[in-house]
C-alpha positions in Angstrom: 91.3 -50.2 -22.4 88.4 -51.6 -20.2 86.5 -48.6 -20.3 86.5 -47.8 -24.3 85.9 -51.7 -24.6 82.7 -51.0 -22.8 82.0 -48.4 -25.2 82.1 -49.9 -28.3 81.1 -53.7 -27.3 78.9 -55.5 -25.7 78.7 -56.8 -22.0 80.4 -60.1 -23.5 83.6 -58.0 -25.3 83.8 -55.7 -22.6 84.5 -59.1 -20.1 86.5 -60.4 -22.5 88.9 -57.6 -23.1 88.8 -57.5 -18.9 90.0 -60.9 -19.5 92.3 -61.2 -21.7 94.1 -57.6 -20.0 94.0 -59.9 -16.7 95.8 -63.0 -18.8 98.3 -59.6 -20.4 98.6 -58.8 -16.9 99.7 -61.9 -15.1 101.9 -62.7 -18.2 104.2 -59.5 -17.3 103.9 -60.2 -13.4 104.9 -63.8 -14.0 107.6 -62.9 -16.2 109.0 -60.1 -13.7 108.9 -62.6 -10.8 110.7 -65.0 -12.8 113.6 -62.4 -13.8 113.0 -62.7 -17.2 111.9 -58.6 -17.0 113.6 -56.0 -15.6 111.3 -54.5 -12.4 110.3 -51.1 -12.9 109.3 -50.5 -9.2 109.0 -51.6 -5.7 108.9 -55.4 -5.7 106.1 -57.6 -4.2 108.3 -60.1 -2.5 106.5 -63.5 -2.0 104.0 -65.2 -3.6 101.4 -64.1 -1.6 101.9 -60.5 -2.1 101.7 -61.2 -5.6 98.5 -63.3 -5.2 96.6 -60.8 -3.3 97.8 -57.6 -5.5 96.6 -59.9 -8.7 93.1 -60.8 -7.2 92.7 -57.0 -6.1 93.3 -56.2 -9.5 90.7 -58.7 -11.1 87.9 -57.7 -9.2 89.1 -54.1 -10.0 89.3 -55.0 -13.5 85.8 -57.3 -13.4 84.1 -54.2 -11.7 84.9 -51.6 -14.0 84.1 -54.6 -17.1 80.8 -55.2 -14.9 80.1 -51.3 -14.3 81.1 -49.5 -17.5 78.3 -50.5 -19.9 75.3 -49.4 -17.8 77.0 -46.0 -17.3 77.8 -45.2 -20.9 74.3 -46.8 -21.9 72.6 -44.5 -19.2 75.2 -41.8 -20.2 73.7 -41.9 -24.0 69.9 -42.1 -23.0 70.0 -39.2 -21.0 71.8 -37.6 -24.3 69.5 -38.6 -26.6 66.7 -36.5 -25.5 68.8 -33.1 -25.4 69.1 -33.1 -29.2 67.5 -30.4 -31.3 
């Protein structure tokens, strides 16, 4: 979702969808941890776990918001000159 994001918005849109799939994203962690959803997998255990496998994922999540616009815009310069 990140990635098309970066595609059709802006830097701002594209950190903003980041964001608010990080906000989606602790939601269903939180709501897991709470027993409130079923698991689907291996469980994280303590707090901690759960507070290092969430940061992991923002800066994973913040890098691909931070990297995917230069690609595509790069991506679609190099394109533009190819055209007959």
């Amino acid at each position: 979702m990140i990635i098309v994001a970066s595609i059709l918005f802006f830097r701002r849109g594209t950190f903003l969808t980041a964001c608010g799939s990080l906000v989606a994203l602790f939601a269903l962690e939180w709501l897991v941890y709470s027993g409130k959803l079923p698991s689907s997998g291996i469980g994280l255990g303590s707090k901690g776990a759960i507070a290092v496998w969430f940061v992991s994922h923002s800066l994973g999540f913040l890098a691909v918001a931070y990297l995917g616009r230069p690609a595509f815009a790069l991506a679609a310069e190099q394109g533009e000159g190819t055209g007959g």
